[in-house]
C-alpha positions in Angstrom: 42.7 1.7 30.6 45.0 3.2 28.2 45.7 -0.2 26.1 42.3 -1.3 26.7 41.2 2.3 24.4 43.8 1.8 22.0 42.7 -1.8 21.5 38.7 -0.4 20.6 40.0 2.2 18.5 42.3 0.0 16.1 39.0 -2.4 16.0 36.7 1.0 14.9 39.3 1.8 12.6 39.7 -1.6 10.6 36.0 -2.1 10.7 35.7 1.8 9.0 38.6 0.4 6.1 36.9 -3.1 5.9 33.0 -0.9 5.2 34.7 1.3 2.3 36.8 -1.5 1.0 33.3 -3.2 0.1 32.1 -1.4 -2.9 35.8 -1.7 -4.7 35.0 -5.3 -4.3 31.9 -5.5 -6.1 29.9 -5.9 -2.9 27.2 -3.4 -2.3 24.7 -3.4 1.1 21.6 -2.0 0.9 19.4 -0.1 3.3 15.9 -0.9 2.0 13.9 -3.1 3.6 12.4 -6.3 2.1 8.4 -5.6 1.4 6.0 -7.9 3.1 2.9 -8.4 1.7 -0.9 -7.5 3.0 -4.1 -8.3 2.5 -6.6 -5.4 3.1 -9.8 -7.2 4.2 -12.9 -5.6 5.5 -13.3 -5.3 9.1 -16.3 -7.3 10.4 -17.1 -9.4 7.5 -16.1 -11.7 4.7 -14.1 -10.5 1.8 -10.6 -9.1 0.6 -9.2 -6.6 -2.2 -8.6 -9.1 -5.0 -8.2 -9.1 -8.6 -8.8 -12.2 -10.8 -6.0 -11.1 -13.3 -3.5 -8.2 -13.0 -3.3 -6.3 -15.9 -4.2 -2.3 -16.7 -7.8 -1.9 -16.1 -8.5 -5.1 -14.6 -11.4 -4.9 -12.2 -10.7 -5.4 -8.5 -13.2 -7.4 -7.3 -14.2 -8.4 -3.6 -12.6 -12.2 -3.0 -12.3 -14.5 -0.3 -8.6 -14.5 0.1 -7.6 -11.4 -2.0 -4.5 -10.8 -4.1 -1.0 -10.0 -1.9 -0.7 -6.1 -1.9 2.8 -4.3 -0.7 1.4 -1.1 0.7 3.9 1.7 -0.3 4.1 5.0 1.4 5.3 8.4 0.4 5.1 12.1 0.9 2.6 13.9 -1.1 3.3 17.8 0.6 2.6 17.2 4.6 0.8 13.9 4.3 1.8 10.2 3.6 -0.1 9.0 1.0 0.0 5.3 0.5 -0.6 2.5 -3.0 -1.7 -0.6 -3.0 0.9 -2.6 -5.4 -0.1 -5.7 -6.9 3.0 -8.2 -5.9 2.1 -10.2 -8.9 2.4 -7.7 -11.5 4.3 -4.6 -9.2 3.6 -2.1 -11.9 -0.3 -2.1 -11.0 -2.4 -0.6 -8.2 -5.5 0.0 -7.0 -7.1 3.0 -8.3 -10.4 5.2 -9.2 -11.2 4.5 -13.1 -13.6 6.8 -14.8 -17.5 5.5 -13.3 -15.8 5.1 -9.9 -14.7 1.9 -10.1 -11.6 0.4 -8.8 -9.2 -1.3 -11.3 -5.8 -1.9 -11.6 -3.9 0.9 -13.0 -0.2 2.3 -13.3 1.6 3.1 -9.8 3.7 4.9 -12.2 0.9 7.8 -12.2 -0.1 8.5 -8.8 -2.0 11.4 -8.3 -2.9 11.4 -12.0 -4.2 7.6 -11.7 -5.3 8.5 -8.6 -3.5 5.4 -7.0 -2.5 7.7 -4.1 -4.7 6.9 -0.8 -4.6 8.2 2.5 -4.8 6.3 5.6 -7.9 7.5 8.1 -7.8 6.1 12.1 -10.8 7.6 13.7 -13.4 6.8 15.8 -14.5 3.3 14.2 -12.7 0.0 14.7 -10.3 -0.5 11.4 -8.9 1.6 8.8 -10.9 3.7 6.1 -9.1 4.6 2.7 -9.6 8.1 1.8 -8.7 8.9 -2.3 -6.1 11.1 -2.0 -6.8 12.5 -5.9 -10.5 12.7 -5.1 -11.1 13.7 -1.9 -14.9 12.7 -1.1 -14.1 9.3 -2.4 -13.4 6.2 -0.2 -12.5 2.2 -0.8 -15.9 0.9 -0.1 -17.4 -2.5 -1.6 -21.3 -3.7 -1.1 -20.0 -6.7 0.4 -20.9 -9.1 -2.2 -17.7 -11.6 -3.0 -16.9 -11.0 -6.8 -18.4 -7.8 -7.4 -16.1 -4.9 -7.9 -15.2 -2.5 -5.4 -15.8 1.2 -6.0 -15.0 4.3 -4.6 -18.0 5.7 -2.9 -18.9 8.1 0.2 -17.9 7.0 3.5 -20.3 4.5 5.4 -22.7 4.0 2.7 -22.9 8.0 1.2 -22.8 8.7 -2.6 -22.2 5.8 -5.0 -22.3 2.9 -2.4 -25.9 2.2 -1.9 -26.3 0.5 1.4 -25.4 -1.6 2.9 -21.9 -0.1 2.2 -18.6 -1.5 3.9 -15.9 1.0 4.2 -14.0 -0.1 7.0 -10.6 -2.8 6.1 -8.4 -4.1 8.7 -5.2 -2.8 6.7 
């Protein structure tokens, strides 16, 4: 039992030397995990966050197959707040423009672009996207393919006259 210990702690003990020997060789291993790509669709009828081009201020408009979106989270105080980055052009996001629209703006801002949303599971199938900048405001669209989506009241309240689609499967 004795030899069979020394044996496992001779193997722990290389393996430690081997891990820190890895940097002086110009070999580094990261931690963070590869991204995969969403599409946030509405829930219960046609239509995805899409955006024909992806530069600042570019509209995002409702499409049929929508653009590929890495959904990034992080803390804002107590809550996770999440973005909506554009994999094509990863310095873009969704966000509220002046006029309540939603175009592509820096991820770089956050709060100040409100690009920040939060992520609401309640009592309806789906997920609703609160504005974490502008707190009455939600990810809504009319429904339409190629119109622009705006940031209206929840389930057809101010701004998104109905009928008013708030609810996305992502």
């Amino acid at each position: 039992m004795r030899r069979l210990l020394g044996r496992k702690a001779v193997t722990i003990i290389a393996a430690i030397v081997s891990l820190t020997a890895i940097p002086s060789a110009g070999i580094v291993a990261s931690a963070t995990p590869a991204l995969a790509s969403i599409h946030v669709c509405l829930q219960n009828t046609q239509g995805c966050a899409g955006a024909p081009t992806v530069n600042v201020g570019d509209p995002v408009k409702l499409t049929v197959s929508g653009r590929d979106i890495n959904l990034i989270h992080h803390q804002f105080g107590a809550s996770t707040v999440y973005q909506f980055q554009i994999v094509a052009n990863p310095s873009q996001c969704l966000g509220i423009s002046g006029g309540f629209n939603i175009d592509l703006r820096n991820c770089s801002g956050h709060e100040s672009n409100n690009t920040d949303w939060e992520k609401i599971v309640g009592n309806f199938p789906g997920i609703a996207w609160q504005s974490n900048s502008l707190f009455d405001w939600w990810l809504d669209s009319d429904g339409i393919i190629g119109h622009q989506l705006i940031a209206g009241g929840f389930r057809g309240g101010n701004n998104c006259a109905p009928p008013c689609y708030s609810v996305w499967t992502d």
